[in-house]
N, C-alpha and C positions, 0 to 999 in steps of 0.2 A: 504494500500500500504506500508507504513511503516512498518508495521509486517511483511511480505514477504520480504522488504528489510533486516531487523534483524535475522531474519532466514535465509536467502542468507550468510550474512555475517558471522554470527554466523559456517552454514555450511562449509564455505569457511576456515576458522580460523581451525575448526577441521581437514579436509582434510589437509593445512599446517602443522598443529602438525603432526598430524600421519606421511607425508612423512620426517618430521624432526626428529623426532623417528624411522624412517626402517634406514634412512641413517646413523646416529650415531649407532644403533644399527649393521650395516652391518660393520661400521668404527670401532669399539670397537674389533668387531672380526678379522677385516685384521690386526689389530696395532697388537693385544695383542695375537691372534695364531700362531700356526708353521703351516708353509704351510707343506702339503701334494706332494704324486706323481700327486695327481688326482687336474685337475684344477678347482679352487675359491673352494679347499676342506681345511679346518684348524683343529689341534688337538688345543684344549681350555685343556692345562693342570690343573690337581687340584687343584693346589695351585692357580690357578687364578679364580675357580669357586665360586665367591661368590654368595649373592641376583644378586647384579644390572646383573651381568655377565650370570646367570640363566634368568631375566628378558630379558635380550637384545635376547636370545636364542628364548625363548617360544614366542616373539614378530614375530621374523623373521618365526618360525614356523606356527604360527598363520596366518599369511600370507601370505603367501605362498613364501615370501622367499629365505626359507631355510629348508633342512633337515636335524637332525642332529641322531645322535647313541653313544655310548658308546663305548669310548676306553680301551684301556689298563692303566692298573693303576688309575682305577676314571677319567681320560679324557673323553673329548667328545670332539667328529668331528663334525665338521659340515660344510656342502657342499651348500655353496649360490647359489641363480640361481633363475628359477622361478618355480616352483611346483605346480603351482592352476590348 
């Protein structure tokens, strides 16, 4: 019984992380993009594309989300919402 509970917990913990991870990830891109015509769309200009910034990106994609493309001048958009 105890091991089903550590595993409960353990899973429970993971599920926390990850939505603690979409949401800073989703927050990283409303703060630090320019918004678009199109809504919850942001250009991520290149001076702002580091690792973590690329990370926060492939995360939201990964899960559906967010999608995102390639702008003008090394930019990249990307269009939150739900994509699964």
């Amino acid at each position: 019984m105890s091991k089903l509970l550590d595993e409960l917990a353990r899973q429970q913990a993971d599920d926390r992380a990850h939505r603690i991870a979409t949401m800073a990830a989703e927050e990283l891109i409303r703060t630090e993009g320019i918004t678009t015509n199109a809504p919850d769309e942001f250009e991520i200009t290149s001076d702002l594309l580091d690792d973590h910034m690329f990370d926060c990106i492939a995360h939201l994609c990964d899960t559906g989300n967010a999608k995102s493309c390639d702008g003008m001048d090394g930019a990249i958009i990307v269009q939150l919402g739900y994509f699964t």
